[in-house]
N, C-alpha and C positions, 0 to 999 in steps of 0.2 A: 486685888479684886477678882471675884469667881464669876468670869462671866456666863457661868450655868446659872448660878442663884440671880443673875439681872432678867434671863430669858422667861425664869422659872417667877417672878415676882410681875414680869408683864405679861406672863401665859394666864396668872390668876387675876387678871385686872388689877394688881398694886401698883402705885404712885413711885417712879425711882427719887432718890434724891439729889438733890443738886450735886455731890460729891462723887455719888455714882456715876451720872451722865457724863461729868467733866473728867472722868479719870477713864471710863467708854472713850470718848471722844480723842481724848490725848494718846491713849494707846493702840486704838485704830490709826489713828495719823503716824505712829511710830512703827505702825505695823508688827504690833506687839498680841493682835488678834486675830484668827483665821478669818476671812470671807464668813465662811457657811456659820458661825455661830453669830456675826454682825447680822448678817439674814436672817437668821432666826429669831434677833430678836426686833428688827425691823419690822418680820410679819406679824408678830407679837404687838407691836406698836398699829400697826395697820388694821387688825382687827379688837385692841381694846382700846384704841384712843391715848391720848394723853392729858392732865390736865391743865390749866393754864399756866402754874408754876413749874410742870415738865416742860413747856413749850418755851418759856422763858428761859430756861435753864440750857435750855439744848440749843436753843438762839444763842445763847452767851456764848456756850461755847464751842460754838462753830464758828462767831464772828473772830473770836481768840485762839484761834487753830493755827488764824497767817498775822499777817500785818493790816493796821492800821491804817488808813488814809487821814493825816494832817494839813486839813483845808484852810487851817486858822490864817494863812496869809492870804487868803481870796477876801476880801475887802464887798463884805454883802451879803446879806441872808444867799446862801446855796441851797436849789431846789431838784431834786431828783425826779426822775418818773419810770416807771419800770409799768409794764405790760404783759399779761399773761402770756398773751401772744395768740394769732391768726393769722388769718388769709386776708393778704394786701396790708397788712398794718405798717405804714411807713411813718406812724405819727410823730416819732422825734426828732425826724428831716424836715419838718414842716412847725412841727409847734414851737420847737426849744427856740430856732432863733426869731420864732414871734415873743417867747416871753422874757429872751434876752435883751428886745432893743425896748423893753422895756423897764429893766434896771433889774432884774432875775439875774440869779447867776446860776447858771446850769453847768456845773461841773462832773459830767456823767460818762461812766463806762458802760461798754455795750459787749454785746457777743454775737457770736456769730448762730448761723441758722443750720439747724438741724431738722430736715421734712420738706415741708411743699415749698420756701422760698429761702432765699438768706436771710441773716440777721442784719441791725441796722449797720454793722461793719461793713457786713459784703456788699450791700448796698450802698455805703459810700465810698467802696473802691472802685465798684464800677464807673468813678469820676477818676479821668487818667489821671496820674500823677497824687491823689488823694492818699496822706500816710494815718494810719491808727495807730501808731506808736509813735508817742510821746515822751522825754523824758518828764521825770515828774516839775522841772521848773517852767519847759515848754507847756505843760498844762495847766498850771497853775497862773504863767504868765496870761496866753489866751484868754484864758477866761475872767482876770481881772482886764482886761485891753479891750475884749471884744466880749464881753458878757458870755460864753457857753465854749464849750470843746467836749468834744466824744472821742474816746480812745477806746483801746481794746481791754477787756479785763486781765489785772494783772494776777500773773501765777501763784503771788504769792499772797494774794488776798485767799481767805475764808478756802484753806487746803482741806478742811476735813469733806466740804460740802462735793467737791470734785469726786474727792475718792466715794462717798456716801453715795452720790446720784449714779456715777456708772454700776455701782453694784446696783441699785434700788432699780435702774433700768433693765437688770435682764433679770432678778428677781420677784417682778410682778409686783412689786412694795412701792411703785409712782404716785399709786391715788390713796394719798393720807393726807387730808388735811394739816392735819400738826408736825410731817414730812416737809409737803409743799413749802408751806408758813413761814416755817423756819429756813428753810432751803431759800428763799428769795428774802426773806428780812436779814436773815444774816450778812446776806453779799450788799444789799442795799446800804444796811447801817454802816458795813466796812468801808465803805464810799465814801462816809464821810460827810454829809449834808446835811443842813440841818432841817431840811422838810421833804416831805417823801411823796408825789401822787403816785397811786397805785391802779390801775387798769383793769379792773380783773370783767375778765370775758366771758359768757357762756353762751349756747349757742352747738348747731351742727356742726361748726368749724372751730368750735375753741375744747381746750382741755376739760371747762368745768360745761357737764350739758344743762344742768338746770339753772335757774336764777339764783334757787336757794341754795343751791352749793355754791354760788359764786360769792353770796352775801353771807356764809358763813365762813368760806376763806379772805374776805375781806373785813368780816369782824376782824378773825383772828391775828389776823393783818397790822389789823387798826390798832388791836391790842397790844400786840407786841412794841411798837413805837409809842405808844402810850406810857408804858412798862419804863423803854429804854432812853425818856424824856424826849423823845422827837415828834413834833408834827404829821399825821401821817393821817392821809386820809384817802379814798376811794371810790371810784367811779363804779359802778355795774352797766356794760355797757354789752349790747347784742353783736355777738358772730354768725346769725341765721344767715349773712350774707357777706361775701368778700369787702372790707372796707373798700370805699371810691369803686374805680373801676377797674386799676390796673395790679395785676400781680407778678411780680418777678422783677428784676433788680433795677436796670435800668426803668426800665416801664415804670418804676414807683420814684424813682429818682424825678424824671420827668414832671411827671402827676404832683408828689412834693413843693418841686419848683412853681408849676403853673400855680398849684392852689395860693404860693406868697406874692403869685401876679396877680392875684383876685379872681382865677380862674377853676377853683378847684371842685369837685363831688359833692354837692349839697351835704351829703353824711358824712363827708372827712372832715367839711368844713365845721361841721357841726362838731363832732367831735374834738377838734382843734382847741375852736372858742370856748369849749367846755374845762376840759382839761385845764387849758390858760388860763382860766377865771379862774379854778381852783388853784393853780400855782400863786396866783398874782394875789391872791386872798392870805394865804402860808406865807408870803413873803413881805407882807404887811404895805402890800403898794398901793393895794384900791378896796374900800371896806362894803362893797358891795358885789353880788356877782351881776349885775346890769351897768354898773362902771367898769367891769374887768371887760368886760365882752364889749363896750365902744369901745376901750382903748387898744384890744387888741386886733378888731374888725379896723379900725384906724389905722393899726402899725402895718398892716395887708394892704390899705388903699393910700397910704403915702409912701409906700417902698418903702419906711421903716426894716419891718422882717426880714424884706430881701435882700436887702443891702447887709443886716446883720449876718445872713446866710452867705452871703461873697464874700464878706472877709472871714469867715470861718475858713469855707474854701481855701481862699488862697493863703490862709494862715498856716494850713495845714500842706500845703504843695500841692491841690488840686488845679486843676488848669481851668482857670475861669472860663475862659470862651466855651465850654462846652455847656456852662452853665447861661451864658452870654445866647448860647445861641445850640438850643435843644437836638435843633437837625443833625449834629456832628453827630453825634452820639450814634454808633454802628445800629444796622439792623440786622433781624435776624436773617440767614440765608432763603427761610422759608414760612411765609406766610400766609396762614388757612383761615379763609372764613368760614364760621359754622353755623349756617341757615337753620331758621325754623320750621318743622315738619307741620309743626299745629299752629294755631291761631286760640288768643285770648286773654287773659291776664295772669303774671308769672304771682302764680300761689307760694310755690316752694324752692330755694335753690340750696342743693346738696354743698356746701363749701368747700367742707373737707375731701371732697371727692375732684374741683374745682382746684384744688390745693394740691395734691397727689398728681391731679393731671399735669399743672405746672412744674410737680417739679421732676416729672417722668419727659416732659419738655425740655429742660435742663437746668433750671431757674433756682431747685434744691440740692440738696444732698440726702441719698438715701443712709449713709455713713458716711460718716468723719473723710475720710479719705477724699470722698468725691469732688471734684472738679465741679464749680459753679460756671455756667455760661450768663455771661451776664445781660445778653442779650433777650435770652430766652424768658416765655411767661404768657401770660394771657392780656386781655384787653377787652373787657363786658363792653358790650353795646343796650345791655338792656339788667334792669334787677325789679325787684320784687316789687308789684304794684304796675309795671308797666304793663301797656298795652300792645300784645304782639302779633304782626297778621305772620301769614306762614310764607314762608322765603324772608321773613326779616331774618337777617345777622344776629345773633345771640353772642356771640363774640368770635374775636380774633386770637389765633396760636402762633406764637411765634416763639420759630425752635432752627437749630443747626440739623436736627436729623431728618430725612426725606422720610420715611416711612410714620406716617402720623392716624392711620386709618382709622384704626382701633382706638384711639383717644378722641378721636373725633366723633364715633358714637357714642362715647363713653362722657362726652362733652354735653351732648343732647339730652341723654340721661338725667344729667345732674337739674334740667328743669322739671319742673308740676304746671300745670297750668289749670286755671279755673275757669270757667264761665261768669262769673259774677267779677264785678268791679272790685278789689285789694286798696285798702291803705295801707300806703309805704310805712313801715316801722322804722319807729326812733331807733338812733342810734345808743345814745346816752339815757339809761332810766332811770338811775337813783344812782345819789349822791351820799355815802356812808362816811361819818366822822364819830368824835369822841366828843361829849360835850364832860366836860370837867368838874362843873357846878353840880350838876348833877349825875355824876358816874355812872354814865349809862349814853347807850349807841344814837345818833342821831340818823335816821334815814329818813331822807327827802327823795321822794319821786320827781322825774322831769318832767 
């Protein structure tokens, strides 16, 4: 294969073929190509697109890069969910074992976090004693026993997509679409499940900022598991604002927990119920999404979820009591309130700026290397639509480092405020599937 004639055939906007992309892909992973011409033709990709049968192809074979996940001994439709990712999103500590104890089988890998928070691992290490490695009959067991288990992603799933994304990361080639698509359908399908929700975010604090990019990355989404016979369907949901209220590891552990005590952020809640309607729909349990959301608003108010979430825990060596009883859980050395200078109703709040401050608190990793404090993070006292006199608390910083000044204005920043009265924004606005009968995209507004 001349990988000049592949650069030189997407420099002119031509279609590669399945033959080509798969013998690309094979001899990148063999290390049979330098970097700088895979870049080259990445930005080639990046600026003419692909089209549906290069994205298909290039999903193929990425997912056939590593190994396979053989779930066929999990006893029950297995339902996956993957999130684009934002600030405060702890939603699979909270949803999966509401759509576990209700006969869902969540057999899901996770990763860790890279930016303003950890991923959902770091976040359930911060429960002492909590392990993400599993071998593969401990996961398989778990989750036919107690309906769900999260583990760490294994190395030797979906190899080419690792080595593809660190290059695509310092090469500028992140925002493609048919990049993106492929990059998270191929790890999802290697997982193994046979229905898939998808989360995709836009917003100030998520990766896609408009809607319409988000509902065009979740066509293409949609398509791809359409393609590859699976279930797979998508939420577009707003990152304008930190999900709930709290962000950074424990703080979401916490907030998680409370919401399966019926206690939780009107918008995560919301978000929860939504999600789980669409899982519980894919898994053929309840043929309505107004039966999905009593039964899972139920699974919340009889301890159902919670009790699914404790034996998760201790299935996995986490030490119950801290889950038993939230106050063990360390604090941080130093905690700041940060008052409001104005008064009136919160128009605007910066996320990503919100997200960066957390995780300059300690909460993320600037790089791979960094050391997560798990302590560390924020804590909103107030979001969009509220009404704020001045000296109210805008939120709480809690960090290991004494020197927090500078963050602290940088805290205050991150609001707008209006004169006029704000409606709080939905969380969840359309709901994107395949309809079959009709070959063609189904969006329902919320």
């Amino acid at each position: 294969m001349n990988m000049v004639e592949l650069i030189e055939k997407k420099k002119n906007k031509l279609a590669l073929t399945k033959e080509e992309i798969g013998q690309w892909i094979d001899d990148y992973c063999h290390n049979l190509i330098p970097d700088y011409q895979v870049s080259a033709l990445l930005m080639a990709i990046v600026l003419n697109g692909m089209t549906d049968d290069e994205i298909f192809n290039l999903t193929e074979a990425m997912l056939h890069s590593g190994k396979v996940l053989d779930l066929s001994k999990i006893v029950g439709v297995k339902c996956d969910k993957h999130s684009t990712g934002g600030v405060g999103d702890k939603t699979s500590l909270a949803l999966c074992p509401m759509v576990a104890s209700l006969g869902v089988k969540v057999a899901k890998m996770s990763g860790r976090g890279l930016g303003f928070t950890g991923g959902t691992l770091d976040k359930l290490e911060s429960i002492p004693g909590m392990q993400v490695i599993l071998t593969p009959e401990q996961f398989i067991n778990n989750v036919n026993e107690i309906g769900m288990a999260i583990i760490g992603q294994s190395d030797e799933l979906v190899i080419a997509d690792k080595k593809l994304y660190a290059l695509r990361d310092v090469t500028g080639t992140v925002d493609s679409i048919p990049l993106i698509a492929s990059s998270i359908m191929s790890k999802k399908l290697a997982a193994g499940s046979d229905c898939i929700l998808l989360d995709v975010k836009y917003g100030n604090g998520a990766f896609m900022h408009t809607k319409d990019d988000a509902i065009k990355l979740a066509k293409t989404m949609v398509r791809i598991g359409e393609h590859f016979g699976k279930d797979v369907r998508a939420e577009i949901t707003s990152m304008n604002q930190p999900l709930g209220y709290a962000i950074g590891n424990i703080l979401e552990v916490k907030e998680a927990v409370n919401t399966l005590r019926g206690n939780g952020p009107k918008d995560f809640v919301e978000l929860c119920l939504s999600s789980g309607a669409t899982m519980l729909l894919q898994a053929g349990i309840c043929t309505t999404r107004e039966e999905a959301i009593k039964k899972l608003q139920d699974s919340i108010d009889s301890g159902k979820a919670l009790a699914t979430f404790r034996q998760f825990v201790i299935a996995q060596g986490g030490d119950i009591s801290y889950i038993d009883d939230l106050n063990k859980f360390p604090q941080a050395m130093y905690v700041h309130e940060v008052k409001s200078m104005k008064a009136g109703y919160i128009s605007h709040i910066d996320t990503m700026a919100l997200g960066m401050i957390s995780m300059r608190l300690g909460a993320g990793r600037e790089k791979k290397s960094d050391i997560i404090d798990p302590t560390a993070g924020i804590v909103l006292c107030k979001k969009l639509g509220d009404k704020v006199a001045k000296g109210d608390v805008l939120l709480t910083m809690y960090t290991e480092h004494p020197n927090t000044s500078e963050l602290l204005s940088e805290s205050l920043n991150a609001f707008d405020f209006s004169n006029e009265e704000i409606t709080a924004p939905k969380v969840v606005e359309s709901l994107v599937s395949y309809d079959k009968n009709n070959k063609d995209f189904m969006i329902v507004e919320e």
